[in-house]
N, C-alpha and C positions, 0 to 999 in steps of 0.2 A: 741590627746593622752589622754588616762585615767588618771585620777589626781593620780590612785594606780597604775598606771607602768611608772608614774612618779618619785613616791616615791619611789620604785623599785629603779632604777639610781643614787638615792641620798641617801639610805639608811646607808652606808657606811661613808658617812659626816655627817651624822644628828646626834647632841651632845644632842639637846632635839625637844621638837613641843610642841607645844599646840593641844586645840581640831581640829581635819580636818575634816571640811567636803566632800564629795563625788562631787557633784554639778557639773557643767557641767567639758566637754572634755576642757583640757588646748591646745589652738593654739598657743599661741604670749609669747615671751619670753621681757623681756622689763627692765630699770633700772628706770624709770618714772614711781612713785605710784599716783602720782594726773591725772593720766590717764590709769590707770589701770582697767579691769573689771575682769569679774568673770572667761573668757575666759582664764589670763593672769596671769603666772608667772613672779613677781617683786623680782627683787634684789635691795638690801635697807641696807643700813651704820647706825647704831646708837651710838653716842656716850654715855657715862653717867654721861648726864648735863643735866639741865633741857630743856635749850633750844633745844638740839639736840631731847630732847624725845616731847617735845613741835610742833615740825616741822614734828616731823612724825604723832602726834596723829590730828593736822592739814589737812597734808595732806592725810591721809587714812578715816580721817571723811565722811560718807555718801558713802564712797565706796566699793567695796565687790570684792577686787581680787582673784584671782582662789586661789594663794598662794604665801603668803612673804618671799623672805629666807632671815634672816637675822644674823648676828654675833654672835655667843656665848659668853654670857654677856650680850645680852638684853635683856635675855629674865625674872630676873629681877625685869623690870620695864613694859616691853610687853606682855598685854595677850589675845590681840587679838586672833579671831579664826582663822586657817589657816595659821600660822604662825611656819614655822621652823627655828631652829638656828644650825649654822656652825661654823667651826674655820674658822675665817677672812682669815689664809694665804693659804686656801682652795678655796676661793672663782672664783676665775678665772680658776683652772680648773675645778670646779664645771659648770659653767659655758660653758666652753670649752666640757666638756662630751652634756650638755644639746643640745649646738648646733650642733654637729656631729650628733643627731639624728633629732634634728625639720628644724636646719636650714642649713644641710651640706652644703661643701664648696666642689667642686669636684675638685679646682686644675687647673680648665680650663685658669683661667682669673689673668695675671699675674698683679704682684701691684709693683708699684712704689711710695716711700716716699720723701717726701720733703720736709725740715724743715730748719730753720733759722728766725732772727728776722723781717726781711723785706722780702718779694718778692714771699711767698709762694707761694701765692691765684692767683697772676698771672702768674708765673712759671707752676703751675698743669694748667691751662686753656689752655696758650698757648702749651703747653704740649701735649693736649687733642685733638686740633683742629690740629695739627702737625703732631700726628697719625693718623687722619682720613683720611686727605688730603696724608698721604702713605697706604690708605687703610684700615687701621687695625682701625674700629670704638674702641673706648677709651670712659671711662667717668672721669670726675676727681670731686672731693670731699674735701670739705672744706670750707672756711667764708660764704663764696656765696651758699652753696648749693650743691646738684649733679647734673652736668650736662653732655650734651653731646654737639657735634659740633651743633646739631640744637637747643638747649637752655636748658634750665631746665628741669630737673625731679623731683628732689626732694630740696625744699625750704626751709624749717622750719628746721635748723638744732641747736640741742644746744648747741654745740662747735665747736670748727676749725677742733678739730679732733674727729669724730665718740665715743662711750664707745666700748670697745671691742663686747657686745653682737649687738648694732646699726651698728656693722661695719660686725661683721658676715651675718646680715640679709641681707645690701647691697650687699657684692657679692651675697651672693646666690640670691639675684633677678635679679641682672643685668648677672651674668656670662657666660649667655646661649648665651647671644647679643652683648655683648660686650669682646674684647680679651685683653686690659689692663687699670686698674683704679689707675690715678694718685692722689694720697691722702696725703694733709698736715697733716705733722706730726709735732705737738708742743712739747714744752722741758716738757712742763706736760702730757701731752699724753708720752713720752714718760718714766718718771720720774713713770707716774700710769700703764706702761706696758699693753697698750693699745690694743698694735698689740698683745700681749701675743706671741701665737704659729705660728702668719703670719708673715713667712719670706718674701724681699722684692727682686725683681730683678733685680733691680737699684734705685738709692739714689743720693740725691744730698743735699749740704750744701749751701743755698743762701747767707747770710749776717749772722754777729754777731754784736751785738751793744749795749746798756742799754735797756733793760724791764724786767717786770716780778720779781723784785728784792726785789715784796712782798712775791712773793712763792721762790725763790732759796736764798735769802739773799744773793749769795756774787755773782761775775762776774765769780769768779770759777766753784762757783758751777753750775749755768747755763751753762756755756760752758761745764762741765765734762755731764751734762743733754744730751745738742744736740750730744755729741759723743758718744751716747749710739746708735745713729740709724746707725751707720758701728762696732759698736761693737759687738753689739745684735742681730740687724735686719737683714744686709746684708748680701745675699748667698756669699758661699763661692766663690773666683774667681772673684767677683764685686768690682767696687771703687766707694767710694760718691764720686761725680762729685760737684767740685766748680768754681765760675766763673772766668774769666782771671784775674778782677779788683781785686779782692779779693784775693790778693799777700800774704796780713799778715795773714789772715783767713788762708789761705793753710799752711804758713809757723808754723803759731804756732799749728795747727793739727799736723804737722809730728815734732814741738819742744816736744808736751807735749807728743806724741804718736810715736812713730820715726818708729813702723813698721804698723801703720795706712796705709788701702789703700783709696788713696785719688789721686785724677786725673782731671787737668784745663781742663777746656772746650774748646774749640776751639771757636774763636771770627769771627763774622759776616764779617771782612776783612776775615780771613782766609779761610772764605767758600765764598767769593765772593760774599756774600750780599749788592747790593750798593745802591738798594730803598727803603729806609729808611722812613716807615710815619714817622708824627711827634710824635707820641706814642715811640719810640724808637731814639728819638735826647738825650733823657738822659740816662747818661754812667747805669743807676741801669736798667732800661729795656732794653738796648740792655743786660745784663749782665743774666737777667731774659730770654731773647728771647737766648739767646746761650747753657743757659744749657739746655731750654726745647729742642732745637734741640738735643742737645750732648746726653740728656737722649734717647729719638727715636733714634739716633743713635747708641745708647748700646744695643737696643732691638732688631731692625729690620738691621742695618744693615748701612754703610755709602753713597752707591751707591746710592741713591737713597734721601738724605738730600737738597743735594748742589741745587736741584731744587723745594725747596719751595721760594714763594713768598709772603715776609711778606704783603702785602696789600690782599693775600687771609684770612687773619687772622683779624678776629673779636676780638678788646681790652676788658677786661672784665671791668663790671659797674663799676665805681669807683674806677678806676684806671688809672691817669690821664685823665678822660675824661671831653673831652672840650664842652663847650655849649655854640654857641657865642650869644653877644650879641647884635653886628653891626658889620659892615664890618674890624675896629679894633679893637675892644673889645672882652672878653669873659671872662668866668667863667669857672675855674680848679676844677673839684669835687676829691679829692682823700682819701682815708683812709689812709695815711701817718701820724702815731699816736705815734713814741718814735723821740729822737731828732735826730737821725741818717734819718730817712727815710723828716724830714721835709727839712734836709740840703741838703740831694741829691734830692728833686723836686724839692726843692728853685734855686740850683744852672745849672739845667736844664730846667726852665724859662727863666731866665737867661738869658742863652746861645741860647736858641730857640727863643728867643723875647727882640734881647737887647735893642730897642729902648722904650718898652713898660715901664710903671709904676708896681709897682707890690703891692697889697693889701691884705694882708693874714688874714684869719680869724678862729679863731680853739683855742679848749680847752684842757684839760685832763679829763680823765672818773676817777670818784670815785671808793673808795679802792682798789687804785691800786698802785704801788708801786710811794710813796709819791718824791722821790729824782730826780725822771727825770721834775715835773712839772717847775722848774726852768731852765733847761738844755734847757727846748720845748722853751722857753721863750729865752734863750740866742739861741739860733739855730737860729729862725727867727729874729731877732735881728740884725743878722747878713747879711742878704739878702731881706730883706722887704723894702718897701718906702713906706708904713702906716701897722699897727699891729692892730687888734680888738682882743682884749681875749675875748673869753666868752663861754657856757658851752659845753661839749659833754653827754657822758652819766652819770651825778653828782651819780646817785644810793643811797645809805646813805649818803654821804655827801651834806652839804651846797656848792651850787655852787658858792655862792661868796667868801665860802673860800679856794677852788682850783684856782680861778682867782685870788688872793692872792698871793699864793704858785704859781705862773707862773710868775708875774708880777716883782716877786722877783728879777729873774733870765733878766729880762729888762733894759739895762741902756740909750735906746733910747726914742723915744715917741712910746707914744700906746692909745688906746682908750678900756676901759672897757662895754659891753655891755653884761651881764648876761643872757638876753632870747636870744638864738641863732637863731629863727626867727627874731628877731626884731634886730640881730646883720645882717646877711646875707641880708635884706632889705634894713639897715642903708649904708650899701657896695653898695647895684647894685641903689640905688638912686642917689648915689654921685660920683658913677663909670665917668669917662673922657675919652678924645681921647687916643686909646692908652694906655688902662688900662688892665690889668689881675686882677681876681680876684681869690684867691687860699683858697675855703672851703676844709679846712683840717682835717679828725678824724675820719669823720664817713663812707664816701663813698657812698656804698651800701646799708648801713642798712637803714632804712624803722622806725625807731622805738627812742624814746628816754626813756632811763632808767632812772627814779625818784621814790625813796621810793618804790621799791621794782615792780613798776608798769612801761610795759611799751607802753610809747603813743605813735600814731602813726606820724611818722615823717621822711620826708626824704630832703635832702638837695635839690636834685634834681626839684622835687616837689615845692618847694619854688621857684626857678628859673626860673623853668617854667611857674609857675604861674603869675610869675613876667613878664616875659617876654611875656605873651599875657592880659596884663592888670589890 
């Protein structure tokens, strides 16, 4: 598209511009300016602080995007070439025009949301692979990535849930090949009106519990966040789907909302599911394995559920995955990261392995909401037979003063170990007959976030490495 029958479509929003130049045809619509080229229309936030105009003149240094739209009021302080300004509460259907023409959506490819504190990431996977095994190829979208039942496609994701214009581009690439994409929906995604104009055609509410309580401030207002996606989102005629276990979750959905549609799942007794891997001996993944069935069952149809077989089912990376380490022993990798998700794998140990020792090892990620790092600390407190704090993703903070703020919330014994290599080492050298070892926080991720940078790191990785010498 010509950068003048671009401006065309946006002419009607434009409050001012700077000088435009002509320059190449615009392909890519994008919200990433430090990877933007000349090709590429960037949508861009300024506030007016130094630092926010600081971080833009940063990131647009040495680069030459097709053209920036940005908010009325920056412009200011911005004067850049190529540069238009908008009213802010404009933006997303500016946005929404832009993609109806570069990256239409034809409607094909129906979407499914799924949000809650715990259980998204493997909810939408086993979701994904549940649909294929009934035929209908599915992709699902979120921590991990976009993938399909044969693995990845797309890796490098910058949030749990897509930006609206990153999530328009997915369908339209995948919609032609696949018939529905299961997509985690967080209480900020949904809070920034994410999905904007995509409605959903089934929903589910996995778990509520403490996080996030640097962005919502209260336990209200998070919860009123996730009840946006049957308020907002869901087509008419649908009910967010919750799980059996999740009794108070339902109940206080229909206390705060009394004509909320909302509807239990049917549990794996209930459909006759009796081979059970060990991936689903604990109550929070059979509860994640019921609603993904229950959601295929809202789509496609019941006849046809009752004969999957969960050992056809591939568990997603880092999610309770085990890696032994002799014929008693082993190492638990999972992303279980607020204190609710560490009590329910603790207590699913447990229960899976009562003879065994249990050795947990895990931190909290910097600036993030400062209240739960004590609760993580009482959680495991409470189910551990040795504790190692030490860091996950520190980011600006000092990680010895989040193991602090964890240690707090400890009234057993623990052992402090701040480099999380040299904590997960210090675990699988002194590992015994009979031992689990439960790296908790990070999972999947591949990376560790410090001052702004991040190195590459996986838990996994370390394990393995261990484990061939």
């Amino acid at each position: 598209m010509k950068k003048s029958e671009l401006l065309d479509i946006l002419n009607a929003d434009i409050a001012s511009r700077n000088t435009i130049s002509e320059g190449v045809d615009i392909t890519n619509i994008t919200t990433n300016l430090q990877s933007a080229g000349a090709s590429d229309v960037v949508f861009y936030k300024v506030q007016n602080n130094e630092k926010s105009i600081a971080d833009f003149n940063k990131r647009i240094e040495g680069k030459n995007p097709g053209l920036v739209i940005l908010n009325h009021g920056a412009e200011a302080f911005i004067k850049n070439d190529n540069c238009v300004f908008v009213d802010v509460t404009r933006v997303l259907n500016i946005q929404k025009n832009l993609m109806n023409v570069m990256f239409p959506n034809k409607n094909k490819m129906k979407i499914v949301g799924v949000t809650g504190t715990n259980g998204k990431t493997t909810t939408v996977n086993l979701a994904m692979q549940i649909s294929a095994l009934l035929g209908h190829p599915a992709i699902s979208v979120g921590t991990i990535g976009v993938q399909d039942a044969n693995g990845s496609l797309v890796d490098d994701m910058e949030s749990t849930t897509p930006s609206y214009v990153e999530f328009r581009k997915l369908i339209n690439r995948f919609q032609d090949k696949y018939e529905v994409c299961f997509v985690e929906v967080s209480s900020h995604a949904l809070v920034q009106d994410r999905l904007h104009d995509i409605s959903l055609d089934a929903a589910a509410w996995t778990s509520f519990s403490q996080d996030h309580l640097d962005y919502h401030r209260t336990m209200e207002e998070y919860f009123e966040a996730k009840m946006m996606i049957e308020k907002k989102y869901l087509k008419d005629g649908k009910s967010i789907i919750v799980p059996s276990f999740e009794k108070t979750l339902y109940e206080n959905i229909l206390k705060s909302h009394p004509n909320a549609r909302v509807k239990v799942a049917s549990t794996l007794d209930q459909r006759n599911i009796k081979n059970k891997p060990l991936f689903y001996h604990s109550s929070y993944n059979q509860s994640n394995a019921e609603v993904a069935l229950q959601l295929n069952s809202e789509l496609w149809g019941e006849e046809k559920i009752n004969s999957i077989d969960l050992k056809n089912i591939k568990t997603p990376l880092g999610r309770f995955s085990v890696v032994e380490l002799d014929d008693e022993s082993m190492a638990i990798i999972d992303y279980a990261h607020t204190p609710d998700a560490l009590l329910n794998i603790g207590e699913a140990i447990k229960k899976a392995f009562p003879q065994h020792s249990l050795t947990v090892i895990f931190g909290c990620g910097g600036n993030r909401d400062k209240t739960k790092r004590p609760l993580m600390g009482q959680a495991v407190a409470g189910f551990a037979d040795k504790i190692i704090v030490t860091s996950d993703n520190p980011r600006d903070e000092a990680p010895e003063d989040i193991v602090i703020d964890i240690i707090s919330g400890i009234k057993t014994g623990y052992e402090a170990v701040v480099d999380r290599e040299k904590a997960i080492l210090y675990a699988l050298e002194a590992c015994g007959e009979k031992e689990i070892i439960l790296i908790a926080g990070k999972g999947h991720e591949e990376y560790q976030e410090i001052k702004g940078v991040k190195h590459p790191f996986s838990d996994f990785n370390i394990v393995q490495n261990f484990k061939l010498g």
